[in-house]
C-alpha positions as CSV (number, residue, x, y, z in Angstrom):
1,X,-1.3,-113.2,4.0
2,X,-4.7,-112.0,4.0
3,X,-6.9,-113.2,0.9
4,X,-7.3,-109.5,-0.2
5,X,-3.5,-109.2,-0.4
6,X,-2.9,-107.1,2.5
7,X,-0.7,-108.3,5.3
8,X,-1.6,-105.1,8.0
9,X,-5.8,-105.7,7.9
10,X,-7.2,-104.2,11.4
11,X,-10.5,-105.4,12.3
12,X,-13.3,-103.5,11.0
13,X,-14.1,-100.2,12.4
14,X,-16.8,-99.7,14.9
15,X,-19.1,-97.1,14.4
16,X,-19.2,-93.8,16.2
17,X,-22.1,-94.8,18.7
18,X,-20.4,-97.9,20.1
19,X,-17.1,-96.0,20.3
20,X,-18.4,-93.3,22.3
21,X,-20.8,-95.6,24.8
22,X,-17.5,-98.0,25.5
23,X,-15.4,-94.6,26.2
24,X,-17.2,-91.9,27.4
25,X,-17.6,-93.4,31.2
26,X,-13.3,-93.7,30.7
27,X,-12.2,-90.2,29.1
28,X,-15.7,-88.4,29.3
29,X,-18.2,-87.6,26.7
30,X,-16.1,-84.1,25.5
31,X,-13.0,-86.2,25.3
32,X,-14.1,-89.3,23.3
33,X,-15.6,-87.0,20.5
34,X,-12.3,-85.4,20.4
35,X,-10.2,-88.5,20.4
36,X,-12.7,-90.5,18.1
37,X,-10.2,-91.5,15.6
38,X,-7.7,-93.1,18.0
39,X,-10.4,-94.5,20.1
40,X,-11.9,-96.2,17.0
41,X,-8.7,-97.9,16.9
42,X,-8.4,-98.8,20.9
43,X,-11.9,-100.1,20.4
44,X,-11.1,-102.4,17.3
45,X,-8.0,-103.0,19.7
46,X,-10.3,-104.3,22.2
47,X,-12.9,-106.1,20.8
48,X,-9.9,-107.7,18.2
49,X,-8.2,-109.1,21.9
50,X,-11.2,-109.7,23.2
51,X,-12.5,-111.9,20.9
52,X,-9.2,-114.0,20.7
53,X,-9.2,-114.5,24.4
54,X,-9.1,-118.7,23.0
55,X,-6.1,-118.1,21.3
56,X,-4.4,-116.2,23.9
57,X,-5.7,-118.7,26.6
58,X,-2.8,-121.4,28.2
59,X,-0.2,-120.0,25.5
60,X,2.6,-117.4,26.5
61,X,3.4,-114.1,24.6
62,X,6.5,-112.4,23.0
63,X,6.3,-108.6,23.4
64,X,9.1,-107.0,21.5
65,X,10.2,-103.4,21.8
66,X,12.8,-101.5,19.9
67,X,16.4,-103.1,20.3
68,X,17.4,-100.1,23.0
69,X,14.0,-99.8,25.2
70,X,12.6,-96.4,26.0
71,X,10.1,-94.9,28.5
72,X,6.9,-95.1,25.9
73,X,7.7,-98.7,24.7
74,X,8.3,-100.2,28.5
75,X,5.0,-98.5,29.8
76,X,3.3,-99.9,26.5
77,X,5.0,-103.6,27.2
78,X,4.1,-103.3,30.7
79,X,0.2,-102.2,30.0
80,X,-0.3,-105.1,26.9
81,X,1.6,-108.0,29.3
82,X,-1.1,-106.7,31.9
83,X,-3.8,-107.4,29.2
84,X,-2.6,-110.7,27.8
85,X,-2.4,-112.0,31.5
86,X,-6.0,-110.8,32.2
87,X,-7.4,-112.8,29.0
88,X,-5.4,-116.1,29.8
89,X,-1.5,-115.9,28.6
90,X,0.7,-118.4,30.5
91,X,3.9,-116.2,30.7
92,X,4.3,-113.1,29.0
93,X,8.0,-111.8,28.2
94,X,9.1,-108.2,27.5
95,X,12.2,-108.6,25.2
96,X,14.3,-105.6,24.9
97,X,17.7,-105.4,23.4
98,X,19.5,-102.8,26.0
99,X,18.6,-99.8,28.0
100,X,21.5,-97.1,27.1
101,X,19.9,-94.4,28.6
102,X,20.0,-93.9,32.7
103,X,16.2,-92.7,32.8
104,X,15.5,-96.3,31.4
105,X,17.7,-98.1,33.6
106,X,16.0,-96.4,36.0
107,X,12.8,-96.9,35.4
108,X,13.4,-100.7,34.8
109,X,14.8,-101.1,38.4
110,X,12.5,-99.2,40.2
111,X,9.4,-100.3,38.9
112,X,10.5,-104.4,38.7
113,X,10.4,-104.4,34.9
114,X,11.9,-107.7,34.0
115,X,14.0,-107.3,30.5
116,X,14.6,-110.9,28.9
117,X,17.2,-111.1,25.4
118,X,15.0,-110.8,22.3
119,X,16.6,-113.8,20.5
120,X,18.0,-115.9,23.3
121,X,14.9,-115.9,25.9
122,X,11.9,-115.3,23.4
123,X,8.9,-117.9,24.1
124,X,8.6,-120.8,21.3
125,X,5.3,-121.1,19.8
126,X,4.9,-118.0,21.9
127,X,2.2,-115.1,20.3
128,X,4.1,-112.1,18.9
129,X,3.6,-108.8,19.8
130,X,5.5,-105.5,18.9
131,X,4.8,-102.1,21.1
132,X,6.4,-98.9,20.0
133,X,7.8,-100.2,17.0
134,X,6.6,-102.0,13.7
135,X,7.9,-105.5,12.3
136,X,9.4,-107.0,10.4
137,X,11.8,-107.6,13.4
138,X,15.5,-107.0,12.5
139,X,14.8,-103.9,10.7
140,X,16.1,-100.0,11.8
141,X,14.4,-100.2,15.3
142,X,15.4,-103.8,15.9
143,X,18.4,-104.1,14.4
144,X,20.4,-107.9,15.5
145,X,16.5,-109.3,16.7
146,X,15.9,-112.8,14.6
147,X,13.0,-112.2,12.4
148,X,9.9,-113.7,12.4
149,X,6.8,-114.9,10.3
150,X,3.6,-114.1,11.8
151,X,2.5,-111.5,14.3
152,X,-0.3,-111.7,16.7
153,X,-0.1,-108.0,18.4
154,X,1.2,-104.2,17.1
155,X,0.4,-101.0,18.1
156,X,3.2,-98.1,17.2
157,X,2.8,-94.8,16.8
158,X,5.9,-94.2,14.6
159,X,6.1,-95.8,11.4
160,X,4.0,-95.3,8.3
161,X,1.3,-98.1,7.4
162,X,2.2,-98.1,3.9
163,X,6.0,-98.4,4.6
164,X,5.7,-101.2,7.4
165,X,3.6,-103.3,4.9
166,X,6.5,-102.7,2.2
167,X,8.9,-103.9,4.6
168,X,6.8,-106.8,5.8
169,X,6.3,-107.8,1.9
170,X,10.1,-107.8,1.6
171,X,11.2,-109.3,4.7
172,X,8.4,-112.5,3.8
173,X,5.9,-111.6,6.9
174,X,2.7,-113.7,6.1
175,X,0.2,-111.8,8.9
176,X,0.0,-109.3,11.2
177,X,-3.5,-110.5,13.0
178,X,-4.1,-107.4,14.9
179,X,-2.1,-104.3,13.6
180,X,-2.5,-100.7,14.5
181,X,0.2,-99.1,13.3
182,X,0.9,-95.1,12.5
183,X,-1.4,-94.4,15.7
184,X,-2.2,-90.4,15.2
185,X,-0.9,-90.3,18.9
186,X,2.4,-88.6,20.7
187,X,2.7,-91.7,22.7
188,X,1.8,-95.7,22.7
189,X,1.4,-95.7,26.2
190,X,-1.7,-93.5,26.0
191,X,-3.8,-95.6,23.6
192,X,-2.5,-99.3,25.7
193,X,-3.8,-97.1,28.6
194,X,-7.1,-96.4,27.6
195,X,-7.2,-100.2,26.1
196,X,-6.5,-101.4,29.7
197,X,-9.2,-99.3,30.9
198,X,-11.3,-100.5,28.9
199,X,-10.4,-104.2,29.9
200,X,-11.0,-102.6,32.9
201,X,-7.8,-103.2,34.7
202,X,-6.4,-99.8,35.9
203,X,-7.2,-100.5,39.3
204,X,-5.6,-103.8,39.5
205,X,-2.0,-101.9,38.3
206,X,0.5,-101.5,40.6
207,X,1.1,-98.0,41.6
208,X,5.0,-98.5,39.8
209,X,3.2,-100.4,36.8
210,X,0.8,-96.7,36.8
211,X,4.1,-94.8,36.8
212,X,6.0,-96.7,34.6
213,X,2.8,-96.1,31.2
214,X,2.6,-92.2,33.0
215,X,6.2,-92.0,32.2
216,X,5.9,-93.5,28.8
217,X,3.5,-90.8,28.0
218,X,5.5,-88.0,29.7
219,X,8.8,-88.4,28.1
220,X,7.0,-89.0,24.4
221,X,4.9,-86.0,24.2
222,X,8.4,-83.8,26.3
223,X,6.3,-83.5,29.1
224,X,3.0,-83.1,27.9
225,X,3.9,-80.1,25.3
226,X,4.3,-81.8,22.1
227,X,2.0,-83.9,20.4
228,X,-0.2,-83.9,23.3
229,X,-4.1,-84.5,22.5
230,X,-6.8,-84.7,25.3
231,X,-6.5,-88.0,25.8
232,X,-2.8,-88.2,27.2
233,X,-3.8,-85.7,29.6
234,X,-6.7,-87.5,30.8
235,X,-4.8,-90.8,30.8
236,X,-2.2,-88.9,32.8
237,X,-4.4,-88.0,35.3
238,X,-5.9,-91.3,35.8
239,X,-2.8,-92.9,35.9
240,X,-1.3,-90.8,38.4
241,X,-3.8,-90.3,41.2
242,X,-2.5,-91.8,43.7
243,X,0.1,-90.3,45.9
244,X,2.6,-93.1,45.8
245,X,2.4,-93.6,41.9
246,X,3.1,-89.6,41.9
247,X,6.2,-90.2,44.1
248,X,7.3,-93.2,42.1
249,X,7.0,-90.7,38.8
250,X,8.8,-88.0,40.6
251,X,11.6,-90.4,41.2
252,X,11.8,-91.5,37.3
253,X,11.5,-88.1,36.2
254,X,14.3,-86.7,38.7
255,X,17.1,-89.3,37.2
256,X,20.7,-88.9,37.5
257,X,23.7,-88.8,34.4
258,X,27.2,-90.8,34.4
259,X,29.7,-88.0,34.6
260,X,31.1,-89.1,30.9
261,X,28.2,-87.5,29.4
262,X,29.6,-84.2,30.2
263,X,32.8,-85.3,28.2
264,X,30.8,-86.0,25.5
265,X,28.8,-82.7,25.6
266,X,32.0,-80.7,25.5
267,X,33.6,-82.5,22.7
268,X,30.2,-82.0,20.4
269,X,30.0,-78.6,21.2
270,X,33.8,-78.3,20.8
271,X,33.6,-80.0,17.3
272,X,30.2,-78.5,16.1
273,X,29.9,-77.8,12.4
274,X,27.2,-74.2,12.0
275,X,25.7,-73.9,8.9
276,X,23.0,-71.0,9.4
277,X,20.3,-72.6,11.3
278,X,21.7,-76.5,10.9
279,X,24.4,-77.5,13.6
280,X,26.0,-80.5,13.1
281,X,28.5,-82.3,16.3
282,X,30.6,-84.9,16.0
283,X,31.3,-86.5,19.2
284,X,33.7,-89.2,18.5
285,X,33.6,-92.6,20.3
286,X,30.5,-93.2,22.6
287,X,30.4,-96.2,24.8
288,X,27.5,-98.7,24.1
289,X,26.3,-98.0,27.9
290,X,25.8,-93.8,27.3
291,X,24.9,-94.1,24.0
292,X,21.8,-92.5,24.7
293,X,23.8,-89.7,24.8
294,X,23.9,-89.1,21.0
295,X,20.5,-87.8,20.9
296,X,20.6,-85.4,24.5
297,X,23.0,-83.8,22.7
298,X,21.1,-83.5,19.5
299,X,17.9,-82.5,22.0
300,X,20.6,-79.6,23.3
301,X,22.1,-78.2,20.4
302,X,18.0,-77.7,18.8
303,X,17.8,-75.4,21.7
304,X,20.3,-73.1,20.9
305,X,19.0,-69.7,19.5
306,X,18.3,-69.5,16.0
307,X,18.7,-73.8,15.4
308,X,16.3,-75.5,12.9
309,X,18.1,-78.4,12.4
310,X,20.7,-80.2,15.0
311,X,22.4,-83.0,14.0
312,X,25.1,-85.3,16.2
313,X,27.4,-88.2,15.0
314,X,28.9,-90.7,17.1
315,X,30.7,-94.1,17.0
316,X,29.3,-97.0,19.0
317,X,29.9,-100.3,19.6
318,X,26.9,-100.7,17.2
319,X,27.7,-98.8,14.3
320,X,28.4,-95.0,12.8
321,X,25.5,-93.4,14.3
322,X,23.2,-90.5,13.7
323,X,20.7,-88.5,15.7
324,X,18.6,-85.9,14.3
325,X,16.1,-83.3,15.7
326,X,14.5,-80.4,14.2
327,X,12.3,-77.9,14.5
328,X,10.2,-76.2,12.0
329,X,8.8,-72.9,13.4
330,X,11.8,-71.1,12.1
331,X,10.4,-71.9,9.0
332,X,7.9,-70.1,8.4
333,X,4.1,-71.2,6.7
334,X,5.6,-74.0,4.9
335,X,6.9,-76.4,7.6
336,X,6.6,-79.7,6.1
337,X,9.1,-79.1,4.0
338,X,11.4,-79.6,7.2
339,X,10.9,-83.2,6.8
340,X,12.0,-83.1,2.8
341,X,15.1,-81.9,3.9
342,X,16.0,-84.2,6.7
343,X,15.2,-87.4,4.9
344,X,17.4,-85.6,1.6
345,X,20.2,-85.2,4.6
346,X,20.1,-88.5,6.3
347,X,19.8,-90.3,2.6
348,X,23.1,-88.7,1.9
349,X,24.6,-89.4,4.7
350,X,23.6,-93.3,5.3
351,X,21.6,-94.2,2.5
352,X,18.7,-96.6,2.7
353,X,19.2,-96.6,6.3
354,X,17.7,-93.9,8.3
355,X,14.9,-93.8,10.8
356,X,13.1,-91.0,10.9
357,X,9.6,-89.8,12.4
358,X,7.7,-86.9,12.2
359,X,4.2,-85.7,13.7
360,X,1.5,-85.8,10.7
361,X,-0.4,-82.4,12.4
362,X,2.4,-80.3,10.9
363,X,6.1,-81.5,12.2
364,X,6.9,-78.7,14.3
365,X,9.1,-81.1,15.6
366,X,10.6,-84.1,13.7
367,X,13.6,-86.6,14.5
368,X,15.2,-89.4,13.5
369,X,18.5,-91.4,12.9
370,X,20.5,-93.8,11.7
371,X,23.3,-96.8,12.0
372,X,25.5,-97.8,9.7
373,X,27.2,-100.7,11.0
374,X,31.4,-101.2,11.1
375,X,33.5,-103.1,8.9
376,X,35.5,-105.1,10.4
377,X,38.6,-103.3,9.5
378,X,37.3,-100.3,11.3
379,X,36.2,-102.6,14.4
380,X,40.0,-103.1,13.9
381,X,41.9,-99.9,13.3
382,X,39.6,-98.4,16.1
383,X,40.2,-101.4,19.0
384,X,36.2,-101.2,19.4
385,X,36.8,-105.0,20.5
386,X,39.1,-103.8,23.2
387,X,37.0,-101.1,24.8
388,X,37.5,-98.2,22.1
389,X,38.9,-95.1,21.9
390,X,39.0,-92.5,25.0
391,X,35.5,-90.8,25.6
392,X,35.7,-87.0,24.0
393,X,39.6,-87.5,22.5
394,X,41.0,-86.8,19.4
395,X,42.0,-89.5,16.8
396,X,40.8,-91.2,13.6
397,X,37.1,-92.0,15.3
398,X,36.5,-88.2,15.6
399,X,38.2,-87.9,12.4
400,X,35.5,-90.3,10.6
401,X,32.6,-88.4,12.9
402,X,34.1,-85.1,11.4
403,X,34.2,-86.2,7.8
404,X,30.5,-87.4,7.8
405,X,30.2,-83.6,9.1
406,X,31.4,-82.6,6.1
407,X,29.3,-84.1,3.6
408,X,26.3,-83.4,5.5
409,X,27.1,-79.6,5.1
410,X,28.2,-80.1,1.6
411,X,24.7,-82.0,1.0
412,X,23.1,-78.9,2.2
413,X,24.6,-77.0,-0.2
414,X,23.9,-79.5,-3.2
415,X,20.2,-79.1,-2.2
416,X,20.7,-75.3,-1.6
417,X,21.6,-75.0,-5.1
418,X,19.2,-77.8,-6.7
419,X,16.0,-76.6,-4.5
420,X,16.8,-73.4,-3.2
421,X,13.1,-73.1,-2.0
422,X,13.1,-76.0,0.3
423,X,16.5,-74.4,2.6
424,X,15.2,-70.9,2.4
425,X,15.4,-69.6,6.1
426,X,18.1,-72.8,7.0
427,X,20.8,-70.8,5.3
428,X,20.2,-67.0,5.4
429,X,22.0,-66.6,8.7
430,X,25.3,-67.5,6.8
431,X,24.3,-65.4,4.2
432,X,23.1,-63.0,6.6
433,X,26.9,-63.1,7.8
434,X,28.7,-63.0,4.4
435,X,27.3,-59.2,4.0
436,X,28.2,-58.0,7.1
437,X,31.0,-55.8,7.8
438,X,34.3,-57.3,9.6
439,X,35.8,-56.2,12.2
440,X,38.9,-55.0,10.5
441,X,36.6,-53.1,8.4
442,X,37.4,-54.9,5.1
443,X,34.4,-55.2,2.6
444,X,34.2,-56.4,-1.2
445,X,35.5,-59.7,-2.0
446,X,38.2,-60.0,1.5
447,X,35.1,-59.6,3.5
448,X,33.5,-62.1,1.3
449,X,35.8,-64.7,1.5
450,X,36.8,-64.9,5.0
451,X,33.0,-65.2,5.9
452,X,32.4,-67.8,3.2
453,X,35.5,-69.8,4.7
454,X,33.9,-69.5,8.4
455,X,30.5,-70.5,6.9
456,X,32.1,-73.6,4.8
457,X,34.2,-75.0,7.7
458,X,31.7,-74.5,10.6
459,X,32.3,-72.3,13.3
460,X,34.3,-74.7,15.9
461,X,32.8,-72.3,18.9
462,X,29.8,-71.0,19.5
């Protein structure tokens, strides 16, 4: 631990003037005075590797992502493992748990990506180095990775500073040497990127090592549109000027889905729970290999007219799990208060065990999740250890996914009626509906309770 008691230190800030003469030949004089913040973290970034190019030198490196690997944290691994060779690492491993979505799998294959077990294949004595996540190892993001003490490398653009040292203080992590954590960025790629260009090292990338960090920053800022700041669309357009890096990219971008997850759309749409502008699916059983699947669906159902909150549940090999997105433009001028009532949800739901993220510059969009992992009598009842249940059937897995539903729409409710303020706008379309007249006609109390009973249960079509 650090003598003043803190475990995340980063180096000491540069000031403005050396920040802006090490970027401005990179991302242009306009650019770095827009991006100064960030780039005052990719230059302590550099000049923090740079300066422990002795420690780095003759020893091999451990770079951890989450346990199921996605675009942002493969082009991050890919752009650091670039860096630690260039200062004198040995061998440099990416450790990734699983790839469940076929974009990644994908990506991995085409662009040569070697994926090694995070407990089984990790280096000893080995420097260790988190992209796109936040230690202490075995927590939300990494959940089954062995933990460790110390930590040479982070940069995440997720987690909260104040949290991660909380966790690190409770999990007994003695030092995180170079830590830049809660990166006001939509994507970790971008701000490895510009480090790398400041190593000066673009040009030696491979034109699939370019598309691989170009897709990292495409898929985490949804092409561009969210969370986007200058400097992932200059980084962008470095990294992608080449034609055979842009048909690479096209390649990645243009992937292909198993046929299941079309059985596993239907049965969430089929099973949805609507509660004014909060849709909640149960899907049932999800195989460990589609999992990914848990949040498309979530992605799809927060496009549906008139959705502010979309929230699917799934069983996996893993666990129970949850995937949450929202949007908060429905909500008017107070929109933070989108991300009060998803963490009230998910701490409902699975207690002390969400993952959530939001942007800090408001959360028009916010998402998150949770696991909660099986008891073995439920590994048992279910046959999870002989393959599972059939994808998008009926049976007691659905019934479990339906019943966590249930208390998610009764804890909106419970916070309807202890802080009507924050749901105002989430609810009214239910209200909207008790009021209106039936078709049969019927008003008064009838008409009132056979809306109420539609709104309570969830409308099963849409």
């Amino acid at each position: 631990m650090r003598r003043n008691g803190r475990i995340l230190e980063p180096p000491r800030p540069a000031g403005p003037h050396v920040v802006r003469r090490r970027f401005q030949g990179i991302v242009g004089k306009r650019r770095t005075m827009e991006n100064l913040s960030v780039l005052t973290s990719a230059q302590s970034a550099y000049m923090g590797l740079k300066r422990s190019a002795m420690a780095i030198r003759g020893r091999g490196a451990n770079v951890f992502t989450q346990w199921v690997g996605d675009p942002d944290a493969l082009g991050s691994a890919v752009l650091l493992s670039v860096i630690l060779r260039s200062l004198g690492a040995e061998e440099v491993r990416i450790l990734t748990g699983s790839l469940g979505h076929p974009q990644n799998r994908n990506l991995v294959a085409r662009c040569g990506i070697l994926l090694q077990d995070p407990n089984r294949d990790r280096l000893r004595g080995g420097l260790h180095c988190m992209v796109d996540t936040s230690p202490p190892l075995g927590m939300l993001a990494t959940p089954g990775v062995d933990p460790v003490k110390d930590y040479f490398f982070v940069a995440d653009h997720h987690a909260d500073p104040a949290e991660v040292e909380e966790n690190c203080r409770a999990k007994g992590v003695r030092r995180v040497r170079l830590p830049f954590v809660g990166l006001a960025v939509g994507s970790t790629s971008a701000f490895m990127a510009v480090i790398a260009a400041a190593f000066d090292l673009l040009d030696r990338l491979t034109p699939a090592q370019k598309a691989a960090a170009a897709l990292g920053i495409y898929t985490d800022t949804s092409a561009l549109l969210h969370g986007a700041t200058p400097l992932h669309f200059k980084m962008f357009e470095v990294l992608t000027r080449s034609e055979e890096t842009q048909e690479i990219l096209d390649e990645l971008r243009d992937y292909r889905v198993p046929p299941e997850w079309y059985a596993y759309r239907a049965a969430a749409f089929r099973n949805q729970e609507v509660t004014g502008a909060v849709r909640v699916a149960p899907v049932g059983f999800v195989r460990d290999a589609h999992r990914d699947v848990i949040a498309e669906i979530a992605n799809e159902l927060l496009r549906v007219e008139g959705t502010s909150i979309a929230i699917t549940i799934a069983v996996t090999a893993r666990g129970v799990e949850a995937s949450v997105r929202a949007d908060s433009r429905l909500l008017g001028q107070n929109q933070q208060r989108i991300v009060r009532v998803i963490d009230y949800l998910l701490e409902a739901a699975f207690p002390g065990l969400s993952g959530f993220r939001h942007e800090r510059r408001p959360p028009h969009r916010v998402e998150g999740g949770a696991c909660v992992p099986l008891t073995p009598e439920q590994r048992s009842e279910w046959h999870l250890d002989n393959g599972g249940g059939r994808v998008g059937g009926n049976g007691p897995i659905l019934a479990h996914c339906q019943e966590l539903a249930r208390q998610l729409v009764a804890a909106l409710r419970d916070m309807e009626t202890l802080q009507p303020a924050e749901m105002q706008g989430l609810l009214e379309v239910v209200a909207g509906a008790e009021a209106a007249v039936p078709r049969n006609g019927k008003q008064g109390e009838n008409a009132k309770h056979e809306n109420g009973k539609e709104s309570d249960r969830g409308r099963k079509r849409e």
